[in-house]
PDB file of N, CA, C and O in Angstrom:
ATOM      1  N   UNK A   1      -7.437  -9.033   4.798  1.00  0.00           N
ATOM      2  CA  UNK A   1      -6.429  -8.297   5.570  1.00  0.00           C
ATOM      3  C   UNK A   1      -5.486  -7.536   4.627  1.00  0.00           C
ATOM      4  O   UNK A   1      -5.156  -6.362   4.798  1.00  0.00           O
ATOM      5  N   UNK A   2      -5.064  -8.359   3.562  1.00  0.00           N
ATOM      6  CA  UNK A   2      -3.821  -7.561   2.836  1.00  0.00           C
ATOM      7  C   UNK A   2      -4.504  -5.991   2.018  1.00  0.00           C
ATOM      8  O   UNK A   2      -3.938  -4.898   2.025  1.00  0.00           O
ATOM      9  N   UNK A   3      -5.861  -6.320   1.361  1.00  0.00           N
ATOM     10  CA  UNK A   3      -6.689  -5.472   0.759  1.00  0.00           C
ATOM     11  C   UNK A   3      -6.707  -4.320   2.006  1.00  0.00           C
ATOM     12  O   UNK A   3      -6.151  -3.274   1.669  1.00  0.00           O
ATOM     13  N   UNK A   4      -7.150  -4.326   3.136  1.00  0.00           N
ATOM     14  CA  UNK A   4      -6.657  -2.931   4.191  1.00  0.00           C
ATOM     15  C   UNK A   4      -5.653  -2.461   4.094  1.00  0.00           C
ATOM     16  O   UNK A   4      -5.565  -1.233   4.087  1.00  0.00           O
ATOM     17  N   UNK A   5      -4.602  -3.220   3.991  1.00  0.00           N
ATOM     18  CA  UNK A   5      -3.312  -2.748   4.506  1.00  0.00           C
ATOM     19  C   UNK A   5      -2.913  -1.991   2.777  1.00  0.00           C
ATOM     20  O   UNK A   5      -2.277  -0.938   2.790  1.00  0.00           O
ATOM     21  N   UNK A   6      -3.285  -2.538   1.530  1.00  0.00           N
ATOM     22  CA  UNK A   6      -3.274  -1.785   0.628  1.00  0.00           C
ATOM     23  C   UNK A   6      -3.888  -0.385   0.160  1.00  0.00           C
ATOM     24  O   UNK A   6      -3.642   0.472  -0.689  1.00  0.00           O
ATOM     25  N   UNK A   7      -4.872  -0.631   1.234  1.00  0.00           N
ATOM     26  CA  UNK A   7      -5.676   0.758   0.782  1.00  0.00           C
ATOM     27  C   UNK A   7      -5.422   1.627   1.737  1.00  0.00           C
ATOM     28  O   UNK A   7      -5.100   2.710   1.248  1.00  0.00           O
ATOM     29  N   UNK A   8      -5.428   1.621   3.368  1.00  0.00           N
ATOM     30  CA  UNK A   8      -4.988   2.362   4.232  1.00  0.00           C
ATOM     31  C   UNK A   8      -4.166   3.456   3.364  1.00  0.00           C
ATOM     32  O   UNK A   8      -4.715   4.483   2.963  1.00  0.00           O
ATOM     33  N   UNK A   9      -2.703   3.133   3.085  1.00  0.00           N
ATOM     34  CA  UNK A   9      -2.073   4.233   2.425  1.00  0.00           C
ATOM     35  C   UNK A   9      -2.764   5.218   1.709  1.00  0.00           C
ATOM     36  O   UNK A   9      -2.841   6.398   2.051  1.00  0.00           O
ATOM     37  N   UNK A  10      -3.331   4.651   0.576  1.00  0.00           N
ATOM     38  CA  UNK A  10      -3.929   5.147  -0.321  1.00  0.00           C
ATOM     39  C   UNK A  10      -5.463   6.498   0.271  1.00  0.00           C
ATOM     40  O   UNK A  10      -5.668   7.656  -0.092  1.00  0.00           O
ATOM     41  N   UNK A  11      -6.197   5.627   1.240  1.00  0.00           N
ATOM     42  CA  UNK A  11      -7.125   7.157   1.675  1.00  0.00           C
ATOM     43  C   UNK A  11      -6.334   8.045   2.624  1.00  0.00           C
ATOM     44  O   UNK A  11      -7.002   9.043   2.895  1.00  0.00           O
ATOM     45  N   UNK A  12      -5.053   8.037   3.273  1.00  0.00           N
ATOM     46  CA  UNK A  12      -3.954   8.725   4.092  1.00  0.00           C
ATOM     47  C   UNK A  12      -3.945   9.445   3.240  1.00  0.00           C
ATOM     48  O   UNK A  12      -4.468  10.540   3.445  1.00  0.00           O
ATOM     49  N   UNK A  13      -3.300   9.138   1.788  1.00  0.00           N
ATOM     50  CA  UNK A  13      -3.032  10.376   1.048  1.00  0.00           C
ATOM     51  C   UNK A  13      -3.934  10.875   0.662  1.00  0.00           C
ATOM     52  O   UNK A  13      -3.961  12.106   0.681  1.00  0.00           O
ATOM     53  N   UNK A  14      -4.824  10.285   0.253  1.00  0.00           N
ATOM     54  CA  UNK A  14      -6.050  11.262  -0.166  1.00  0.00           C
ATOM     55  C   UNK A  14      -6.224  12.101   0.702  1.00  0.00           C
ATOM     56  O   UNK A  14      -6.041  13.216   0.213  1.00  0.00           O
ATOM     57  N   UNK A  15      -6.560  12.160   2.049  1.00  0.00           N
ATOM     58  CA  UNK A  15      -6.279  12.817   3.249  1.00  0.00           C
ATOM     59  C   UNK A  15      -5.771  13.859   3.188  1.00  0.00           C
ATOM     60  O   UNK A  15      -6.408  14.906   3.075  1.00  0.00           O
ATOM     61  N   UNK A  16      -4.166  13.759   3.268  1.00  0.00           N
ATOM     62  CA  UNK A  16      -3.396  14.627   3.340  1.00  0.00           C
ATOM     63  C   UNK A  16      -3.626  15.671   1.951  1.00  0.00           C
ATOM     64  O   UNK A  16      -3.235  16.838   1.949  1.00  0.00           O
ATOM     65  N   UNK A  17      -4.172  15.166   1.050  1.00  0.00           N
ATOM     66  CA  UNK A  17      -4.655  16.215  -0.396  1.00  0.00           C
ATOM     67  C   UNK A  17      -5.764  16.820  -0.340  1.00  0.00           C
ATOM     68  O   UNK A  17      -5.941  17.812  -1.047  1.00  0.00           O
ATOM     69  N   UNK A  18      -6.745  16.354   0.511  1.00  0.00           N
ATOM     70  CA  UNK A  18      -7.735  17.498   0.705  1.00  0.00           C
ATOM     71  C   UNK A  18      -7.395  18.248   1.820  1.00  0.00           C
ATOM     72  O   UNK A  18      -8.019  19.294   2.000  1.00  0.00           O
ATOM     73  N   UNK A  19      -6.509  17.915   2.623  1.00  0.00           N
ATOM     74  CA  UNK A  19      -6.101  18.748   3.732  1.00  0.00           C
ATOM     75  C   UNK A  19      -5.455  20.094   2.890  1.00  0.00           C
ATOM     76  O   UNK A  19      -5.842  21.253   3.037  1.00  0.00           O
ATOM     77  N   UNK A  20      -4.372  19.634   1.972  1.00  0.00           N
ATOM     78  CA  UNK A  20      -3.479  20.864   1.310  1.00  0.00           C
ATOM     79  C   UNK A  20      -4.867  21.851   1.010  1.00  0.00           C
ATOM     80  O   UNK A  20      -5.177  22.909   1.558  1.00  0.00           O
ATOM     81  N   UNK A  21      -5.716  20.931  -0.293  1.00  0.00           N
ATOM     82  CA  UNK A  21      -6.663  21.551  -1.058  1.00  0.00           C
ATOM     83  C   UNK A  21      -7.213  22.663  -0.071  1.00  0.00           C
ATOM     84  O   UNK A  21      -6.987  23.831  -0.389  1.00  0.00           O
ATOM     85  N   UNK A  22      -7.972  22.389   1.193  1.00  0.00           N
ATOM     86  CA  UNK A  22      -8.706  23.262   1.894  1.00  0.00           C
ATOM     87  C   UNK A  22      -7.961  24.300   2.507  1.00  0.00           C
ATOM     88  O   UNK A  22      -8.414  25.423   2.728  1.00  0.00           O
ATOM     89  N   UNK A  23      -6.775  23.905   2.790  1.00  0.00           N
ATOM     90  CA  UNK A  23      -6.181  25.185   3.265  1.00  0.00           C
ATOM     91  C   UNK A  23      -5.937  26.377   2.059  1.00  0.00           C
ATOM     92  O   UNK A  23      -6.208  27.575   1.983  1.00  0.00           O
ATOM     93  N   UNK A  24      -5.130  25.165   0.965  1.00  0.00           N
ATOM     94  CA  UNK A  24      -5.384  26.658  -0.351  1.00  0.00           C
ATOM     95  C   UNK A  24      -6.478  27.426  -0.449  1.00  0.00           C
ATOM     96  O   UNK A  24      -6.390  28.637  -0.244  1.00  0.00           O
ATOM     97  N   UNK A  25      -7.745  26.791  -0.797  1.00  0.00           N
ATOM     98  CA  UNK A  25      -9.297  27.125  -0.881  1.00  0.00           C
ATOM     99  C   UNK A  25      -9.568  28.897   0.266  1.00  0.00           C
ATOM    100  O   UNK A  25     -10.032  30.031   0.151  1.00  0.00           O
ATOM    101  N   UNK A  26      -8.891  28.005   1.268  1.00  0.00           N
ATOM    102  CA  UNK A  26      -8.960  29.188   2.808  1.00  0.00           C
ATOM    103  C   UNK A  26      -7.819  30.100   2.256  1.00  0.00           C
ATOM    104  O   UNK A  26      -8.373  31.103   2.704  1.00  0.00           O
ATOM    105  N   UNK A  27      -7.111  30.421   1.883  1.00  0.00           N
ATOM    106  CA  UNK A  27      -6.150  30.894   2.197  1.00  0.00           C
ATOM    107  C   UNK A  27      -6.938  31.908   0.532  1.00  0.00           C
ATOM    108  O   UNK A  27      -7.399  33.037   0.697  1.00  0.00           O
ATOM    109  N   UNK A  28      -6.937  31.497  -0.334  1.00  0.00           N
ATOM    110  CA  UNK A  28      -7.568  32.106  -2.088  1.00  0.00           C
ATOM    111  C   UNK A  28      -8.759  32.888  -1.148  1.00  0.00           C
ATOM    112  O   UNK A  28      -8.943  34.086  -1.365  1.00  0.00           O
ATOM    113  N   UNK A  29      -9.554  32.207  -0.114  1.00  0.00           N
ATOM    114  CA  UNK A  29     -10.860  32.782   0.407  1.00  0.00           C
ATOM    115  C   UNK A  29     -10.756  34.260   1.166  1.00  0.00           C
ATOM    116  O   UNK A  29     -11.518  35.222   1.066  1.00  0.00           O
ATOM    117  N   UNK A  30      -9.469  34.094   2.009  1.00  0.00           N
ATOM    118  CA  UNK A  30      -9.691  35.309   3.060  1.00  0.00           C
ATOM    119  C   UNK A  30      -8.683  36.227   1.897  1.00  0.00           C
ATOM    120  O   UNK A  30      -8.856  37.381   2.290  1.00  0.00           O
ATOM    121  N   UNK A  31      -7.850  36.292   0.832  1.00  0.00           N
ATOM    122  CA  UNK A  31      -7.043  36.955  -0.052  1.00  0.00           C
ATOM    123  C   UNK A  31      -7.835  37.596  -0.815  1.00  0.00           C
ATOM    124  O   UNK A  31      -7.585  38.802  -0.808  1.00  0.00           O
ATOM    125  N   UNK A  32      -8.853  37.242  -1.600  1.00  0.00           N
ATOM    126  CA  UNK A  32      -9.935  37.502  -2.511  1.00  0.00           C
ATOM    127  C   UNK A  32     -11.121  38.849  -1.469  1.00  0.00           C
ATOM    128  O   UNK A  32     -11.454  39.975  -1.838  1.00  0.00           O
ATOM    129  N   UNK A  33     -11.524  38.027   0.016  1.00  0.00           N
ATOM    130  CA  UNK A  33     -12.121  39.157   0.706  1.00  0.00           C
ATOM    131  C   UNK A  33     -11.361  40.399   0.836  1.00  0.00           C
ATOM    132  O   UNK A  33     -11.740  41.528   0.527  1.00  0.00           O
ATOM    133  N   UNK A  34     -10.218  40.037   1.345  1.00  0.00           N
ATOM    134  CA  UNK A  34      -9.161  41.367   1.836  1.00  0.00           C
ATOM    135  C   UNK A  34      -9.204  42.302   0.348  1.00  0.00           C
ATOM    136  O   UNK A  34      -9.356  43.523   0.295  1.00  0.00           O
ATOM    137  N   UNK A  35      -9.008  41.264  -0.953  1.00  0.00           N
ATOM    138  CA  UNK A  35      -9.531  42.382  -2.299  1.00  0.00           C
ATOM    139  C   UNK A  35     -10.227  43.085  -2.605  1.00  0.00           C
ATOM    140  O   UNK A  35     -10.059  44.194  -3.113  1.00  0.00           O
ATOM    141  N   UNK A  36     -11.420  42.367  -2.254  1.00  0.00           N
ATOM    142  CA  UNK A  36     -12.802  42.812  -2.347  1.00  0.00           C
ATOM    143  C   UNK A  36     -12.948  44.204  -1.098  1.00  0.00           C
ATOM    144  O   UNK A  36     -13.500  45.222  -1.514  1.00  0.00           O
ATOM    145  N   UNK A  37     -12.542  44.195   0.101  1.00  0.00           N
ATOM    146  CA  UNK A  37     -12.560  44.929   0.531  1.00  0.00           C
ATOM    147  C   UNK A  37     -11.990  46.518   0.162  1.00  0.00           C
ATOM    148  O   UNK A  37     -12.668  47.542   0.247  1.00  0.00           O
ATOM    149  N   UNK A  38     -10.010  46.388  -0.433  1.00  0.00           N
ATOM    150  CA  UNK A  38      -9.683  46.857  -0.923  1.00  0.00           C
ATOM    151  C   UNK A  38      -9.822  47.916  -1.989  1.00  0.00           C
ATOM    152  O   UNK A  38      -9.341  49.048  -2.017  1.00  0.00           O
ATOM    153  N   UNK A  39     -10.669  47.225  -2.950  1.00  0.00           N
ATOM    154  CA  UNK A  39     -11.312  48.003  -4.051  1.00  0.00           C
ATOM    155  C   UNK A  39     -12.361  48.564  -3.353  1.00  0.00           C
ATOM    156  O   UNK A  39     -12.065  49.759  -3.360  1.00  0.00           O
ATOM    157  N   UNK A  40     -13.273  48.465  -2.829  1.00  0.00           N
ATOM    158  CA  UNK A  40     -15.045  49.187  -2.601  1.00  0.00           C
ATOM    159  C   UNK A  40     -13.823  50.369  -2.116  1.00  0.00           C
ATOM    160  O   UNK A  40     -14.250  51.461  -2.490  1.00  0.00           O
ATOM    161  N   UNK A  41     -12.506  50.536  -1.445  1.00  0.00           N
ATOM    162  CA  UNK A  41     -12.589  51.617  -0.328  1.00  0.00           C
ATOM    163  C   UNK A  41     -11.830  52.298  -1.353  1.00  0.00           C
ATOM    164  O   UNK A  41     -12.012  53.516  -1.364  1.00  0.00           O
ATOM    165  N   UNK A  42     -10.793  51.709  -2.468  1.00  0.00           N
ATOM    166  CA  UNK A  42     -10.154  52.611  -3.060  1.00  0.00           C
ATOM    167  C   UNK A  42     -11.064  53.400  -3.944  1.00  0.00           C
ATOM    168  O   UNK A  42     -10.841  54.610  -3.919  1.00  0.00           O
ATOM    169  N   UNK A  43     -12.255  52.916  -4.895  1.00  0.00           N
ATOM    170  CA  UNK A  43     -13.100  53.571  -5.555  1.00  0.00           C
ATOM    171  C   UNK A  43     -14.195  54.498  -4.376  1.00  0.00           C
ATOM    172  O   UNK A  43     -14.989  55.249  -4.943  1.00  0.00           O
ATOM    173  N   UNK A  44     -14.249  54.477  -3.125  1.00  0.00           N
ATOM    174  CA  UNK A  44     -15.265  55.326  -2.455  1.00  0.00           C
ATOM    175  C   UNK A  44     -14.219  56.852  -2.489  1.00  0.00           C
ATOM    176  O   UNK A  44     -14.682  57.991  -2.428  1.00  0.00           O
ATOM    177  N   UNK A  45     -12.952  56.555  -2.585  1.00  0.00           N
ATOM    178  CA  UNK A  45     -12.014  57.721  -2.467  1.00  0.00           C
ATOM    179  C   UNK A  45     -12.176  58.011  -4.231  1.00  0.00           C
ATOM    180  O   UNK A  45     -11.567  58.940  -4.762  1.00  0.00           O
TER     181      UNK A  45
END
């Protein structure tokens, strides 16, 4: 019982750190497309 109650916390946060991680990941993902887009149109001009 005590070994749960020690670790519970511990994968919560892990949790909550891949939660941050993936949203950064998403957020670097659609910033990088919007770039990528950016450039092809400024060099077609």
């Amino acid at each position: 019982m005590e070994k749960n109650m020690w670790r519970f916390p511990i994968e919560l946060k892990y949790i909550h750190l891949f939660d941050r991680i993936y949203e950064i990941i998403k957020i670097t993902y659609i910033c990088a497309l919007y770039l990528h887009d950016l450039v092809l149109f400024l060099l077609k001009k």
